[in-house]
N, CA, C and O atoms as a GROMACS GRO file, in nm:
protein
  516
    1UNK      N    1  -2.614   1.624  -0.908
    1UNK     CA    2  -2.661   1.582  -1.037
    1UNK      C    3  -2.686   1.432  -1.031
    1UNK      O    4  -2.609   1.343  -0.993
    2UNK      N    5  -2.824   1.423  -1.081
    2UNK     CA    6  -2.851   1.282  -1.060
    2UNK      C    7  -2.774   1.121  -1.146
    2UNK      O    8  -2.838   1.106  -1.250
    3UNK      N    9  -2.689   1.032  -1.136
    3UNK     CA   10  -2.674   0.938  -1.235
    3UNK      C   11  -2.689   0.965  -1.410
    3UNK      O   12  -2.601   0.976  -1.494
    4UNK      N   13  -2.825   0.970  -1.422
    4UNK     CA   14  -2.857   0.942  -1.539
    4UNK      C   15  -2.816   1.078  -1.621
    4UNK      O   16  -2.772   1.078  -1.736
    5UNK      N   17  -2.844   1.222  -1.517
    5UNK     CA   18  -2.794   1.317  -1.598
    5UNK      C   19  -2.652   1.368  -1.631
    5UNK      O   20  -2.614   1.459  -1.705
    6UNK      N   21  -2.565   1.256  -1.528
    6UNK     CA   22  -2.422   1.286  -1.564
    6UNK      C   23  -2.349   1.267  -1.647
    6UNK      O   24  -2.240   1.321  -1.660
    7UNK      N   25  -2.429   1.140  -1.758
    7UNK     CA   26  -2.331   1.118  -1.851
    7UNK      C   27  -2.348   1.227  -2.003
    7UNK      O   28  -2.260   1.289  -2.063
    8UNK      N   29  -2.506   1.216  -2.030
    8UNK     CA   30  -2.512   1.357  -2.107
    8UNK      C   31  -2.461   1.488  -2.102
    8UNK      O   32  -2.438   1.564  -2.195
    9UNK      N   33  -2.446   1.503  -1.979
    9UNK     CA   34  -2.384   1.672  -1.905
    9UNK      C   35  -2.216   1.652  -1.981
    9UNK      O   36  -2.154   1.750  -2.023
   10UNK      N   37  -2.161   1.506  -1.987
   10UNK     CA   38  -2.041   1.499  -1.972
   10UNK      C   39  -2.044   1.459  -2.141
   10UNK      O   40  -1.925   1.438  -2.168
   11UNK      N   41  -2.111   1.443  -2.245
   11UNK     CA   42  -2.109   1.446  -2.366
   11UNK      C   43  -2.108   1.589  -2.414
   11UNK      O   44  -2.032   1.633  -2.500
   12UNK      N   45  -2.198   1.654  -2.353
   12UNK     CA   46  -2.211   1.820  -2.370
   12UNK      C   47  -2.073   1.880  -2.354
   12UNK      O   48  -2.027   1.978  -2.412
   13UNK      N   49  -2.028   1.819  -2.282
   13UNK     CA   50  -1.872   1.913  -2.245
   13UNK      C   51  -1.726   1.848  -2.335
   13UNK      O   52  -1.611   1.879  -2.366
   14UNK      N   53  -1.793   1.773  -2.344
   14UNK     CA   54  -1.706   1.680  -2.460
   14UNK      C   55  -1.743   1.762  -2.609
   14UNK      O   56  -1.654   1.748  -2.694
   15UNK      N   57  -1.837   1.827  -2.644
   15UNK     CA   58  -1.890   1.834  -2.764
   15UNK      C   59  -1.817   2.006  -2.734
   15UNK      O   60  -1.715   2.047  -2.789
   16UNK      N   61  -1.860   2.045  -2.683
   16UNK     CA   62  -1.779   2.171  -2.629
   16UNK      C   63  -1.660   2.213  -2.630
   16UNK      O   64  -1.625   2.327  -2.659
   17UNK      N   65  -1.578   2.105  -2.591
   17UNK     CA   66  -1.412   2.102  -2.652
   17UNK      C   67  -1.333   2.134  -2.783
   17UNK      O   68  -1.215   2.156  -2.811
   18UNK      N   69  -1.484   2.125  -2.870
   18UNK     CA   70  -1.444   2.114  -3.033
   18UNK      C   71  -1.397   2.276  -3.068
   18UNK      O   72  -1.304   2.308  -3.141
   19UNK      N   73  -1.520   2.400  -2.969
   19UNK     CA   74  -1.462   2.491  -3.000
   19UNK      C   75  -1.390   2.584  -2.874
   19UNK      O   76  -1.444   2.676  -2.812
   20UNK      N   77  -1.289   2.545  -2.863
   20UNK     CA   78  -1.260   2.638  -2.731
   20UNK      C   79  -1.218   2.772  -2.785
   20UNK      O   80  -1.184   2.798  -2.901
   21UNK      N   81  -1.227   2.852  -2.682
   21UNK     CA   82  -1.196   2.880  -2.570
   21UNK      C   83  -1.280   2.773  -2.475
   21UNK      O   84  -1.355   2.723  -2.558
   22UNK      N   85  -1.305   2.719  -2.368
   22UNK     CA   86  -1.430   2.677  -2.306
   22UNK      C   87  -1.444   2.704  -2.167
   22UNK      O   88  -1.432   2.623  -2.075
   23UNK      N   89  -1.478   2.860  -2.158
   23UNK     CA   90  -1.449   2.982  -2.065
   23UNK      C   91  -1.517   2.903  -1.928
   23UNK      O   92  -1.638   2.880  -1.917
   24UNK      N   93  -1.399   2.863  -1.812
   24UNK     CA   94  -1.517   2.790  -1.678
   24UNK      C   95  -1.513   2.671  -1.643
   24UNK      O   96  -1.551   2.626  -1.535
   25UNK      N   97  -1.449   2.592  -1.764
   25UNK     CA   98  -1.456   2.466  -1.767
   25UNK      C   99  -1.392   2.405  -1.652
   25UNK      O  100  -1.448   2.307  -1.601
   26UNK      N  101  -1.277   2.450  -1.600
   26UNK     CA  102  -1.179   2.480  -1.512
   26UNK      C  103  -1.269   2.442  -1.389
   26UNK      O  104  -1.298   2.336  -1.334
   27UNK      N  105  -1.307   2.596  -1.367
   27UNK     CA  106  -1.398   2.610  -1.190
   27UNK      C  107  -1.500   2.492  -1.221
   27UNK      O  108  -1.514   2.401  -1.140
   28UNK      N  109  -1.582   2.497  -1.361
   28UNK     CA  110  -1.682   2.340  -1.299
   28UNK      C  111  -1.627   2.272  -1.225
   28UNK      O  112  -1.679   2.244  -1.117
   29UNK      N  113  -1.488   2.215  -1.267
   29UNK     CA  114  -1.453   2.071  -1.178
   29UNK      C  115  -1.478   2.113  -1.031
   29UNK      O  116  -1.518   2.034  -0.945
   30UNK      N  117  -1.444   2.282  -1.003
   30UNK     CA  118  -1.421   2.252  -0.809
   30UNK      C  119  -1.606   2.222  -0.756
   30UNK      O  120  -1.639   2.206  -0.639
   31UNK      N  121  -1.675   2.221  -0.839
   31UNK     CA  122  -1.829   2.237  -0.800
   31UNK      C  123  -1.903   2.109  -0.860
   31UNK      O  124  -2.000   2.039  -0.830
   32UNK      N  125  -1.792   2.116  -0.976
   32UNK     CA  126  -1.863   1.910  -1.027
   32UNK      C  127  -1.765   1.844  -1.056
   32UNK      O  128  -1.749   1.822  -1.177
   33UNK      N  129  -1.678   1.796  -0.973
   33UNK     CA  130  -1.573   1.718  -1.017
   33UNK      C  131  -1.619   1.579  -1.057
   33UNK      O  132  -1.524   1.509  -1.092
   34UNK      N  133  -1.727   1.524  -1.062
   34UNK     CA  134  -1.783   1.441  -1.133
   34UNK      C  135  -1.753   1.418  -1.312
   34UNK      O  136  -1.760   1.316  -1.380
   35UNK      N  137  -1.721   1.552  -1.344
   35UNK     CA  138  -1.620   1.597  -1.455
   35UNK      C  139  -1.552   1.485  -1.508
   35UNK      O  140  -1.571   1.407  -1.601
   36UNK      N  141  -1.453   1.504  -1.405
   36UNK     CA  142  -1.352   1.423  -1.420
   36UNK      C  143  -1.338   1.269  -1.434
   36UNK      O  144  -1.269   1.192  -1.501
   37UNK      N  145  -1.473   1.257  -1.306
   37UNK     CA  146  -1.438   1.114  -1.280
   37UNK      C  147  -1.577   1.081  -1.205
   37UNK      O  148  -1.576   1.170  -1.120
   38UNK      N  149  -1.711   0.999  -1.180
   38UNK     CA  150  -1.763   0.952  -1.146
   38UNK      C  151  -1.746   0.944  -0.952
   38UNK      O  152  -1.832   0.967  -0.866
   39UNK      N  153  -1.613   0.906  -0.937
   39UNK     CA  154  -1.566   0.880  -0.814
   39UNK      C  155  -1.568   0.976  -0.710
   39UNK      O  156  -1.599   0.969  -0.591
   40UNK      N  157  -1.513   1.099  -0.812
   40UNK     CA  158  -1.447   1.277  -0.705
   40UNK      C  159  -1.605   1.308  -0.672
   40UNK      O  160  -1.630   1.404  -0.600
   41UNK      N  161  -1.713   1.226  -0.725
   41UNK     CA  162  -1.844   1.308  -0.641
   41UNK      C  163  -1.859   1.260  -0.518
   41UNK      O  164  -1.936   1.322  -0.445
   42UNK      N  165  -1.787   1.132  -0.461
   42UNK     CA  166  -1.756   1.066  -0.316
   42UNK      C  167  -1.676   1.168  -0.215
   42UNK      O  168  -1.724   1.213  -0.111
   43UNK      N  169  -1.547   1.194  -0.267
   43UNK     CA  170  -1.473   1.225  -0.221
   43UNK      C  171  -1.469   1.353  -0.159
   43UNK      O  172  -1.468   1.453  -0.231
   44UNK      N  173  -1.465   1.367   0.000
   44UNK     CA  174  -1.462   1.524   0.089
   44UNK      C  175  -1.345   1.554  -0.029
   44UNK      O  176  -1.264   1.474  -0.076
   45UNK      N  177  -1.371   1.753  -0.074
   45UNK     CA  178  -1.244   1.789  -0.094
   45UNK      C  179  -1.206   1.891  -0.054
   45UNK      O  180  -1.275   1.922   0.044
   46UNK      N  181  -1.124   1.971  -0.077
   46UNK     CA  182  -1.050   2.121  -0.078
   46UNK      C  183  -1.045   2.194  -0.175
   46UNK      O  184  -1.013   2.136  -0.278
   47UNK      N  185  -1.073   2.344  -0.186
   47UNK     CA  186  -1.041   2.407  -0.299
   47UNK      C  187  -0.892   2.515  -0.244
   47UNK      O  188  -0.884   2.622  -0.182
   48UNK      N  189  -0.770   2.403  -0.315
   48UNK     CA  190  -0.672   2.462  -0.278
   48UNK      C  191  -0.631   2.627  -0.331
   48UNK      O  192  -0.579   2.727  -0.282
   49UNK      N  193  -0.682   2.590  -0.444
   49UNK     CA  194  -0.619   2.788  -0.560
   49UNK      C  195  -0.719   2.772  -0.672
   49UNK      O  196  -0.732   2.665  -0.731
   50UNK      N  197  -0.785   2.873  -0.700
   50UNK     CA  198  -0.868   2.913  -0.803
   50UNK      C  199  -0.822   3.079  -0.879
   50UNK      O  200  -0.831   3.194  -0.834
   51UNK      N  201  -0.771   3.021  -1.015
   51UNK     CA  202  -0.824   3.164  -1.056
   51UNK      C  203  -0.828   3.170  -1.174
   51UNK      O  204  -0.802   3.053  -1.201
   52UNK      N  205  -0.844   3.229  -1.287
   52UNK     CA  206  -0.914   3.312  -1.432
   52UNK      C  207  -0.871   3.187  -1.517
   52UNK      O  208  -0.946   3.135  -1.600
   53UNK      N  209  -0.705   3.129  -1.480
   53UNK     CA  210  -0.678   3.055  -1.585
   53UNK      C  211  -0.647   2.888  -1.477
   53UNK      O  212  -0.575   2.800  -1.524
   54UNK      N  213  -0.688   2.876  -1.387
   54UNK     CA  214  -0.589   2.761  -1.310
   54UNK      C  215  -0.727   2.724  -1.188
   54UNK      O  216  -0.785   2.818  -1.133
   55UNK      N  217  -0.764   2.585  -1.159
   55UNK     CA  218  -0.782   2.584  -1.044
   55UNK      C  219  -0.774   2.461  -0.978
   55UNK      O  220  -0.851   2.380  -1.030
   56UNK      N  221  -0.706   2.412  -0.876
   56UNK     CA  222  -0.650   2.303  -0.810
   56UNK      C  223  -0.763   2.272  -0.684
   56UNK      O  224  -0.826   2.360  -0.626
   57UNK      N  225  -0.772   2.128  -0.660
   57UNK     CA  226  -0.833   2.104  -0.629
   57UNK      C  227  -0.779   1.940  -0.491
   57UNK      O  228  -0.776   1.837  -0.557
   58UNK      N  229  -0.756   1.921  -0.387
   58UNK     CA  230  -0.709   1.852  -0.306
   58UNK      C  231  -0.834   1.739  -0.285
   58UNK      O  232  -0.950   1.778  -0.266
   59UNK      N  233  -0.800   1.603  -0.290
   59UNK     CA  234  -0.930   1.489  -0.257
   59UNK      C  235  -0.850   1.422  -0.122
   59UNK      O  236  -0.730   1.403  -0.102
   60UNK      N  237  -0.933   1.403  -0.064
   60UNK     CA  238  -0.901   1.330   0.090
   60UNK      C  239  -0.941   1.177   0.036
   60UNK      O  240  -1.053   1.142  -0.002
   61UNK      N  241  -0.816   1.092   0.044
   61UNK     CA  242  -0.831   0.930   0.050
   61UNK      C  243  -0.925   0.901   0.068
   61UNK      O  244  -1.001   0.989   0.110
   62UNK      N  245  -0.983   0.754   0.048
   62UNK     CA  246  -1.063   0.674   0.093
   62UNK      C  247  -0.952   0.538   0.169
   62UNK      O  248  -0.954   0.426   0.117
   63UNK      N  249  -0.865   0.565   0.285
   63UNK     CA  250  -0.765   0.457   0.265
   63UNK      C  251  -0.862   0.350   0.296
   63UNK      O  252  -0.967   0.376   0.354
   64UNK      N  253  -0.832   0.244   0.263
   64UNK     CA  254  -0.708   0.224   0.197
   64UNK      C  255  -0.717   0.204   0.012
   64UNK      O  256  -0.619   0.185  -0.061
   65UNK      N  257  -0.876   0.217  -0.039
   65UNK     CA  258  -0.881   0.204  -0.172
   65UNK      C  259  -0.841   0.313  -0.241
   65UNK      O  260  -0.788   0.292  -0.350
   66UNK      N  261  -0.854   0.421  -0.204
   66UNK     CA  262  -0.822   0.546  -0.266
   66UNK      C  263  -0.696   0.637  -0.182
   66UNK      O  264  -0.706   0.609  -0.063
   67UNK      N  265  -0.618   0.705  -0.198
   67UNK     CA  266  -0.473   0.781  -0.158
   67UNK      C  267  -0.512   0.917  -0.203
   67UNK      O  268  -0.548   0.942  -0.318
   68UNK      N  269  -0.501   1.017  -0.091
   68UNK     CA  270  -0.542   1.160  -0.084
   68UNK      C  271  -0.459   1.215  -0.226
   68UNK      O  272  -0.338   1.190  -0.226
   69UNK      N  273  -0.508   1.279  -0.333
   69UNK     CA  274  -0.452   1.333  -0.378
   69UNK      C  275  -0.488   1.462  -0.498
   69UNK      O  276  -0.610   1.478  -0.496
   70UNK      N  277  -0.422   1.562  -0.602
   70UNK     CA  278  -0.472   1.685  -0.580
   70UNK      C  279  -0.460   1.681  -0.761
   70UNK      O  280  -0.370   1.646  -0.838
   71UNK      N  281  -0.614   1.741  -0.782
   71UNK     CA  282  -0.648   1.738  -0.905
   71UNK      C  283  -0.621   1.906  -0.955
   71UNK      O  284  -0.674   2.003  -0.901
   72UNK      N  285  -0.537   1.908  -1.058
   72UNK     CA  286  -0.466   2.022  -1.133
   72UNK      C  287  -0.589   2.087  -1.246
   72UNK      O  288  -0.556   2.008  -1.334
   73UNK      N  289  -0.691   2.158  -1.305
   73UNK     CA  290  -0.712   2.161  -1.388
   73UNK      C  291  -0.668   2.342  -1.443
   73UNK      O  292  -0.671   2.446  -1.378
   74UNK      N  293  -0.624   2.312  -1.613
   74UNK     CA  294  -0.624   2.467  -1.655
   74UNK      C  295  -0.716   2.436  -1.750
   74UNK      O  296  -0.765   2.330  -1.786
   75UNK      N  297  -0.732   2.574  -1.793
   75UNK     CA  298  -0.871   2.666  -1.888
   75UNK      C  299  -0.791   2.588  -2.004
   75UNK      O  300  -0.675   2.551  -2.018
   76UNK      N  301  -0.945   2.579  -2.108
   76UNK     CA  302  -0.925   2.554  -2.212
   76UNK      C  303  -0.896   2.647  -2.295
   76UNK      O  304  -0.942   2.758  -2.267
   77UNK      N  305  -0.806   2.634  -2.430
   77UNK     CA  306  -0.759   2.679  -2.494
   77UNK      C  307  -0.648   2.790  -2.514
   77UNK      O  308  -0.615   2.870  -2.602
   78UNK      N  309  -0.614   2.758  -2.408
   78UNK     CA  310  -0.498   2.863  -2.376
   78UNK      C  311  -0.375   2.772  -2.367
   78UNK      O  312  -0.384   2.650  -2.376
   79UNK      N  313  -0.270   2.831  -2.351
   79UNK     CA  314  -0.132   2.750  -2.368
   79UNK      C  315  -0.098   2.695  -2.170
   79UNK      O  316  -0.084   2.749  -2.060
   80UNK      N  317  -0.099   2.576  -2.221
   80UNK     CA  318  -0.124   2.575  -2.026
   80UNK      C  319   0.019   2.568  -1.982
   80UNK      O  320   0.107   2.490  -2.018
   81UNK      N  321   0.027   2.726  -1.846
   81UNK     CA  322   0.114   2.723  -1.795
   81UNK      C  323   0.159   2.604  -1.731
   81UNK      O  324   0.091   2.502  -1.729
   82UNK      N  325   0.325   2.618  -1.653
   82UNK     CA  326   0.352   2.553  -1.562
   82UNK      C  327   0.292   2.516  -1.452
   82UNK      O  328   0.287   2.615  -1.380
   83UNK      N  329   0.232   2.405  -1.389
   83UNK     CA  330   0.176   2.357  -1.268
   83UNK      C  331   0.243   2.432  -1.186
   83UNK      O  332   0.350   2.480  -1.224
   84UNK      N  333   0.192   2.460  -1.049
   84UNK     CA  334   0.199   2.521  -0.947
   84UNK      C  335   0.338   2.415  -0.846
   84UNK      O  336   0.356   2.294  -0.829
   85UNK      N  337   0.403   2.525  -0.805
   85UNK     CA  338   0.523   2.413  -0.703
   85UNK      C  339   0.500   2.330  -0.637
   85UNK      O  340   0.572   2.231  -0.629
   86UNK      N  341   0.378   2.347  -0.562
   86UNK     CA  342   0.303   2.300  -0.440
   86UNK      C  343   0.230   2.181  -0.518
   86UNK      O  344   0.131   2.142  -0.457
   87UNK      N  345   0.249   2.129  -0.612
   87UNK     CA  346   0.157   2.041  -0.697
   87UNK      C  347   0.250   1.897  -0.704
   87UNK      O  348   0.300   1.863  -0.811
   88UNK      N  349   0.269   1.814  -0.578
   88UNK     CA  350   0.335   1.746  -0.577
   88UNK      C  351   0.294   1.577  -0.532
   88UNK      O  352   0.174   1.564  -0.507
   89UNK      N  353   0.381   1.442  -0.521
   89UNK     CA  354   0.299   1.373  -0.481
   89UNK      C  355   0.214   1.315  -0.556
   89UNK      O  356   0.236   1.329  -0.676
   90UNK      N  357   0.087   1.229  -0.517
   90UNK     CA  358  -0.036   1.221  -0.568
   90UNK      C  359  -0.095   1.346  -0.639
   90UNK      O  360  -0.134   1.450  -0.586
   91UNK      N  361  -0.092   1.298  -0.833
   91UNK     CA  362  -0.169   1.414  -0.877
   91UNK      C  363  -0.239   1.397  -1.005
   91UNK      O  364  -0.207   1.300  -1.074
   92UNK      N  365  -0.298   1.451  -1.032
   92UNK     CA  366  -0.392   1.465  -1.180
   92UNK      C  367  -0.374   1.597  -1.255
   92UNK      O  368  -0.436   1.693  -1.208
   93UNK      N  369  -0.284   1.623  -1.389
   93UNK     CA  370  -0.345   1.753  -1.436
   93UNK      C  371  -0.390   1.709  -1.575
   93UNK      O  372  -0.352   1.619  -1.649
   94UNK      N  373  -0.532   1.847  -1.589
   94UNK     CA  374  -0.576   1.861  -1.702
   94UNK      C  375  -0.562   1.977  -1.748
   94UNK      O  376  -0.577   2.077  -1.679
   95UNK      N  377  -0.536   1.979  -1.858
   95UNK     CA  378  -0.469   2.125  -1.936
   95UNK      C  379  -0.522   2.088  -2.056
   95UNK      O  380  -0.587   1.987  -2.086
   96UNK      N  381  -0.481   2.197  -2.134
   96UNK     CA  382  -0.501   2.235  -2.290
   96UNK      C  383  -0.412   2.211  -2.386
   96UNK      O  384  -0.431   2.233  -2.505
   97UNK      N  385  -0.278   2.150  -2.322
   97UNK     CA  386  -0.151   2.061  -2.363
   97UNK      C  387  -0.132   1.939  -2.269
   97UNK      O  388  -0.180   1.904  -2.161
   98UNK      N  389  -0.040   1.890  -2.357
   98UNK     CA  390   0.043   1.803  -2.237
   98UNK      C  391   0.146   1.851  -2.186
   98UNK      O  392   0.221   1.935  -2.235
   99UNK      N  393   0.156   1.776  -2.044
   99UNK     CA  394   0.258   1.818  -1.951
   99UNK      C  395   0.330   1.762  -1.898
   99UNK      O  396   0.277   1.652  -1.910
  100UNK      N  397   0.407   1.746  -1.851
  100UNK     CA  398   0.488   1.639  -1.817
  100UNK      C  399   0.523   1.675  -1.618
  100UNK      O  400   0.624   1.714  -1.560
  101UNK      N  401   0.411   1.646  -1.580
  101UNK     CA  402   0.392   1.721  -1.436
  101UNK      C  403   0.268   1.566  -1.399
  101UNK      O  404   0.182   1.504  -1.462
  102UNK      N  405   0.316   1.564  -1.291
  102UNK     CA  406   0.230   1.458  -1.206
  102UNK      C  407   0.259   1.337  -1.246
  102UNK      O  408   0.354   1.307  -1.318
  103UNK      N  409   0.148   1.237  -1.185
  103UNK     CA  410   0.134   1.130  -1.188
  103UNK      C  411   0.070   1.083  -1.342
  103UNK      O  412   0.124   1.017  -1.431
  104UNK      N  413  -0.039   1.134  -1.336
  104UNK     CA  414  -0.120   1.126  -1.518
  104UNK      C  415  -0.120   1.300  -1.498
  104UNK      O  416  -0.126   1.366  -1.395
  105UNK      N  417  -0.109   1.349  -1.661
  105UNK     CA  418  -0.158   1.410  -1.736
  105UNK      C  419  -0.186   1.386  -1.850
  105UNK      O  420  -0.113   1.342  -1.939
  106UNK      N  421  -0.340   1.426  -1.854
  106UNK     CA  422  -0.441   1.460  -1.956
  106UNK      C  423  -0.461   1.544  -2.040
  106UNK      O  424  -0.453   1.654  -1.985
  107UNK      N  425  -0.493   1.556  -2.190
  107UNK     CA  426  -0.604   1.663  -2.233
  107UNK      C  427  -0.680   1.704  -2.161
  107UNK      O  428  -0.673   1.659  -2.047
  108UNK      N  429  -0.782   1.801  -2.188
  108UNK     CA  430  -0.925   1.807  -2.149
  108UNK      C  431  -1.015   1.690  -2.283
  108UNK      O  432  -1.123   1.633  -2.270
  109UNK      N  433  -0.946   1.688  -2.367
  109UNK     CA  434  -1.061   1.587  -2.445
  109UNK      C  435  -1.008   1.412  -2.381
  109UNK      O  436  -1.080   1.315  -2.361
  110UNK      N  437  -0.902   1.422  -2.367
  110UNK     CA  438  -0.852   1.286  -2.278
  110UNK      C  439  -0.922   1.258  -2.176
  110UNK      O  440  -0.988   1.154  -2.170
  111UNK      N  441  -0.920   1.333  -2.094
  111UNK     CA  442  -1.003   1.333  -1.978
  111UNK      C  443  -1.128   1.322  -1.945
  111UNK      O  444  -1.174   1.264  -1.848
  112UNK      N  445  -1.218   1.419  -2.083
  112UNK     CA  446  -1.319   1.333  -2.076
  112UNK      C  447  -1.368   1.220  -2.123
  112UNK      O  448  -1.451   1.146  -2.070
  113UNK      N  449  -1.331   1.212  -2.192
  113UNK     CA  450  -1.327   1.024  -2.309
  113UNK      C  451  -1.334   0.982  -2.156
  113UNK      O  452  -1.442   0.960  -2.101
  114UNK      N  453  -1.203   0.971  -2.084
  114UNK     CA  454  -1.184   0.907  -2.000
  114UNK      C  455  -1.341   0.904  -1.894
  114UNK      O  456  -1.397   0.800  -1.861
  115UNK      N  457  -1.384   1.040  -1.859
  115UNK     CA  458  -1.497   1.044  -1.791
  115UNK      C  459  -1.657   1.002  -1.800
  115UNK      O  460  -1.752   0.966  -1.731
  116UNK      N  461  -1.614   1.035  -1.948
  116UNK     CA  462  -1.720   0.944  -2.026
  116UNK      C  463  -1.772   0.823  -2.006
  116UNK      O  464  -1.889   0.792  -1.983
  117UNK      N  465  -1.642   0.733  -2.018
  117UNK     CA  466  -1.631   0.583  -2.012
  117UNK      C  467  -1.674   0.524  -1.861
  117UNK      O  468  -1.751   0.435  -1.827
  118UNK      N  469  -1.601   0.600  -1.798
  118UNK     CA  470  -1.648   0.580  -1.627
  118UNK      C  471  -1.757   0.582  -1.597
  118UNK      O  472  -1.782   0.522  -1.492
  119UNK      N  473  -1.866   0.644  -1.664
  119UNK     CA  474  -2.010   0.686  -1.614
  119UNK      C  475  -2.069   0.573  -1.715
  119UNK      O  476  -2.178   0.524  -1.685
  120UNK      N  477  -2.030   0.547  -1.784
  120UNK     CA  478  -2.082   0.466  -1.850
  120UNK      C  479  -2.099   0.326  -1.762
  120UNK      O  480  -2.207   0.281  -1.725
  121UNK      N  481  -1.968   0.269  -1.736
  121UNK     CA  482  -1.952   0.200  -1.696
  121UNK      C  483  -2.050   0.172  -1.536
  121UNK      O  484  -2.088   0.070  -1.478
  122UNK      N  485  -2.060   0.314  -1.508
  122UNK     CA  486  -2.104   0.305  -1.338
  122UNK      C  487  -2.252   0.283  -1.401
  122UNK      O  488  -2.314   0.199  -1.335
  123UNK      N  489  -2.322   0.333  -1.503
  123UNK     CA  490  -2.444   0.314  -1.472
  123UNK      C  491  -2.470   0.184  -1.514
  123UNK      O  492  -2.580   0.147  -1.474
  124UNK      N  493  -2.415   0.106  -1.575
  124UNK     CA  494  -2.420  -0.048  -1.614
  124UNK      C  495  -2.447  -0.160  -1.481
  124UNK      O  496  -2.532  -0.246  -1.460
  125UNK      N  497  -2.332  -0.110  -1.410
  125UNK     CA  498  -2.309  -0.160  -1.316
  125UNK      C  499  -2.415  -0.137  -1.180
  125UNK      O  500  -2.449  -0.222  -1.098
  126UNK      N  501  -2.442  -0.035  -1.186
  126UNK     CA  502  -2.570   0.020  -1.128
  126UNK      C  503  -2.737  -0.071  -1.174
  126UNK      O  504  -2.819  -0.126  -1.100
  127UNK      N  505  -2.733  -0.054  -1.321
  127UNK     CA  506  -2.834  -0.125  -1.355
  127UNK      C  507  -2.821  -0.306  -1.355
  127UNK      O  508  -2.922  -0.374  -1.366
  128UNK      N  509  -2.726  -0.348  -1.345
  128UNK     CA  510  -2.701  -0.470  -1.323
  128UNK      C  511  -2.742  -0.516  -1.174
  128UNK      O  512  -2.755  -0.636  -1.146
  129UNK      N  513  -2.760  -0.413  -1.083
  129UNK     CA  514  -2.791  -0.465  -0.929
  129UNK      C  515  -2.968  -0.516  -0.947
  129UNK      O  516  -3.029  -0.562  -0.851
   0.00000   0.00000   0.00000
């Protein structure tokens, strides 16, 4: 997805949040983790576990600016289970609550505000060259 169409794609999914269920939202990240963050479209990753309600996702460092670590997301609107054991370390989850698991956890509307802002920011910075 090109720059310019990432930040609209990522208002759309923001606007989307208002009515969940938001059946998928989940698996996008393992196919556009751009989702999340501007950055995870750099990053080699792994698709550690995928399924109906859960899907985790492993990023390989950039050392030394970036530290390998493994992005949690659950389905919207459902009561988000417990993170997975193996979910340790360097981590990110996004759920449909808060959690008290990882390093940051997010909303899904947290997260994208948050993703929002990032793309914003990158294309500024982009157009400033």
């Amino acid at each position: 997805m090109g720059r310019n169409q990432a930040l609209p794609a990522a208002e759309r999914l923001r606007e989307a949040l208002r009515e969940p269920p938001v059946e998928g939202l989940h698996r996008r990240v393992v196919s556009d983790p751009w989702i999340i963050s501007p950055v995870l479209a750099l990053l080699p990753r792994e698709v550690l576990d995928q399924r109906d309600d859960m899907a985790m996702v492993r990023f390989a460092g950039l050392e030394p600016l970036v530290r390998p670590w493994t992005l949690v997301c659950f389905a919207v609107g459902i009561e988000a289970p417990e993170p997975p054991a193996n979910v340790n370390g360097s981590s990110i989850v996004v759920a449909s609550a808060k959690l008290d698991a990882g390093e940051l956890h997010f909303t899904w509307t947290e997260a994208l505000a948050a993703s929002e802002a990032a793309h914003r920011t990158l294309l500024e910075v982009l157009r400033a060259e």
